[in-house]
C-alpha positions as CSV (number, residue, x, y, z in Angstrom):
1,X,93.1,61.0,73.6
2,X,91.6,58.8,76.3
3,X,93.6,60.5,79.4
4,X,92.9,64.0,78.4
5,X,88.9,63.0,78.2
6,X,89.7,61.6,81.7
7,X,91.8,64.7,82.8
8,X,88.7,66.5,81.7
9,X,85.9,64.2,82.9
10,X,87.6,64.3,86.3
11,X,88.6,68.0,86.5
12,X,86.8,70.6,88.8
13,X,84.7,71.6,85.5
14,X,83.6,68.0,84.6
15,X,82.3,67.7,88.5
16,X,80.7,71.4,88.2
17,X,78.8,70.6,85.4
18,X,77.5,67.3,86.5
19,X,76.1,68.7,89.8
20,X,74.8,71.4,88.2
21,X,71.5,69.9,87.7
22,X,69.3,68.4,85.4
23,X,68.8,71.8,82.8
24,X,72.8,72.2,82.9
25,X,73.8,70.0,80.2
26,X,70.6,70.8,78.3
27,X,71.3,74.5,79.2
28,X,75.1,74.4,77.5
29,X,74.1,71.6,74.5
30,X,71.6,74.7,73.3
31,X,74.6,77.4,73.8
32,X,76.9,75.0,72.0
33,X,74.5,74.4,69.2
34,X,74.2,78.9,68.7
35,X,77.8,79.2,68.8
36,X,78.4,76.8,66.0
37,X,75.3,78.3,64.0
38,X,77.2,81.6,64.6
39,X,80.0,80.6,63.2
40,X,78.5,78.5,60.4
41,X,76.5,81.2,59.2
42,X,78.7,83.7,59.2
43,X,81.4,81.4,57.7
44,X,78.8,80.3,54.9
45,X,78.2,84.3,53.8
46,X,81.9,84.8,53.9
47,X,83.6,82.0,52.1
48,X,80.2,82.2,49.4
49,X,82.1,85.3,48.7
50,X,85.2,84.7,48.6
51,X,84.3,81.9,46.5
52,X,82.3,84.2,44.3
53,X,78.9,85.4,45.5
54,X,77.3,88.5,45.1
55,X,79.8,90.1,43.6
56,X,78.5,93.7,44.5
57,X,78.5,93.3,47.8
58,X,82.6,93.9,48.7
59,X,84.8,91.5,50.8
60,X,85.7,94.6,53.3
61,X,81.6,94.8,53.4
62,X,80.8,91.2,54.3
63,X,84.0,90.6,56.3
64,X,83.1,93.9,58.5
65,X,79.9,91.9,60.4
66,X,81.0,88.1,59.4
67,X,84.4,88.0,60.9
68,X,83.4,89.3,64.5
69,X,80.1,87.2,64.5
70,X,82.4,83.8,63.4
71,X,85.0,84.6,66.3
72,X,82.1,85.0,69.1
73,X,80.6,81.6,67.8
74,X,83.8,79.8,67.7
75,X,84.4,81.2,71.5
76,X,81.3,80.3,72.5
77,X,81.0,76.7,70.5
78,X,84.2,76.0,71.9
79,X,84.1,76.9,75.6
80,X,80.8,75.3,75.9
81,X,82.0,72.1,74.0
82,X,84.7,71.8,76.3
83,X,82.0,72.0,79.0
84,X,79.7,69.2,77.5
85,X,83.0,67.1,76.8
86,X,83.7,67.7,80.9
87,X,80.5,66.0,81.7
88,X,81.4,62.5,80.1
89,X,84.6,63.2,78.3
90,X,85.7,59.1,78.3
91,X,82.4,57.9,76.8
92,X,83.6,59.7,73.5
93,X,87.1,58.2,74.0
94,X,85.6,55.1,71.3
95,X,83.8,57.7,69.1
96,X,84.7,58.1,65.9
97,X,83.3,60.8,64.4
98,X,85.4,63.0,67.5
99,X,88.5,62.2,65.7
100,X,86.9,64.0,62.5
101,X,85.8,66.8,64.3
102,X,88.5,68.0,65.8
103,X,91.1,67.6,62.9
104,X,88.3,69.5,61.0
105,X,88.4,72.0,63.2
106,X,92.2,72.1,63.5
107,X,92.2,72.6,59.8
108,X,89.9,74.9,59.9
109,X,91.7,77.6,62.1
110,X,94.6,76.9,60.3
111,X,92.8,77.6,57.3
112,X,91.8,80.8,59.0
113,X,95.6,81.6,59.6
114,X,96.3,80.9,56.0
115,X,93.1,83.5,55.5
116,X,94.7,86.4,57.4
117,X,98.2,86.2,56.5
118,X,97.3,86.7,52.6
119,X,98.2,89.7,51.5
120,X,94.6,89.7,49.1
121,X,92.9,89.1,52.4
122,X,94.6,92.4,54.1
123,X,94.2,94.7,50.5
124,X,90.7,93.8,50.1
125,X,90.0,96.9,52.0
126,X,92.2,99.0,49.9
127,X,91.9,97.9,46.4
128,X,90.6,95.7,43.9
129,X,92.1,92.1,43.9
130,X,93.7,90.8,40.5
131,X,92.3,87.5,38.8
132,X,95.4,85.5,40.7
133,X,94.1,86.9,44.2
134,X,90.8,86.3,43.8
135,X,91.5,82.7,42.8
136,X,93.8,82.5,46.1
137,X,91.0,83.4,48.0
138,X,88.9,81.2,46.2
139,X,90.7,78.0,47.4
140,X,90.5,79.5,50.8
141,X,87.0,79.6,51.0
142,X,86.0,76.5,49.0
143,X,88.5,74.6,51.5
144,X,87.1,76.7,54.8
145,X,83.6,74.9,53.5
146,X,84.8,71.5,53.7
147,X,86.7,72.0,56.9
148,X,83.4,73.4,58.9
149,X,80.6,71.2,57.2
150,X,82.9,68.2,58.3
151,X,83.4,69.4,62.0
152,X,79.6,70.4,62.4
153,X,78.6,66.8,60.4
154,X,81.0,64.9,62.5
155,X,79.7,66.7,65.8
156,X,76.9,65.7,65.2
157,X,76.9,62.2,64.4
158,X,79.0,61.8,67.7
159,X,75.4,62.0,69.7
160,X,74.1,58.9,67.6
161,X,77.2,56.8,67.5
């Protein structure tokens, strides 16, 4: 882990960013703290559903606005946490709460794979889900929760380690 923090420290985005100024890091800490709350609340909505919220409201309804808001956040937390890692990538090297985030977030997309290739996720727009479905999704979303509360908890307890 330490030689790609290094790769990254030393590339020509880890030199960019640090002569960028004083606002740049502040600048790209605030993009990378909307991108996550992007994602997190438009996870939250989503996986409260699947795991059983507001029934009346459909998963083709909630997914419609929640899906495309999670993907821009996860862009955007991503490419600017790459950024802020570019900056001082080897001080996190010793870190251990950055070996809990990205797992976390590892599982997560994985968990987001899983998501998408269930055939109740791709009929919820089509029909209504039997009991076994709905419990399938359930896991899904209970286990989507864990992944992201760790990666954002872990994140940021990386600033105060």
């Amino acid at each position: 882990m330490y030689e790609l923090l290094a790769w990254l420290q030393s590339s020509a985005l880890g030199h960019a960013v640090r002569s960028s100024g004083v606002w740049a890091y502040g600048v790209i800490n605030l993009t990378h703290i909307l991108g996550v709350s992007s994602l997190f609340g438009a996870v939250l909505a989503l996986d409260l559903r699947l795991l059983g919220f507001w029934r009346s409201v459909s998963l083709a309804a909630i997914s419609r606005p929640t899906v495309p808001i999670a993907a821009t956040g996860f862009a955007v937390a991503a490419a600017s946490g790459i950024c802020m890692l570019a900056t001082n990538g080897t001080d996190y090297a010793g870190n251990p709460f950055i070996y809990i985030k990205f797992p976390a977030i590892g599982l997560g997309l994985i968990n987001v794979a899983v998501l998408n290739s269930s055939s109740a996720w791709r009929a919820r727009k089509e029909r209504e889900l039997s009991p076994k479905e709905l419990s399938h999704l359930k896991l899904v979303g209970g286990f989507s929760l864990i992944c992201w509360l760790t990666a954002i908890s872990a994140g940021r307890m990386i600033g105060y380690w």
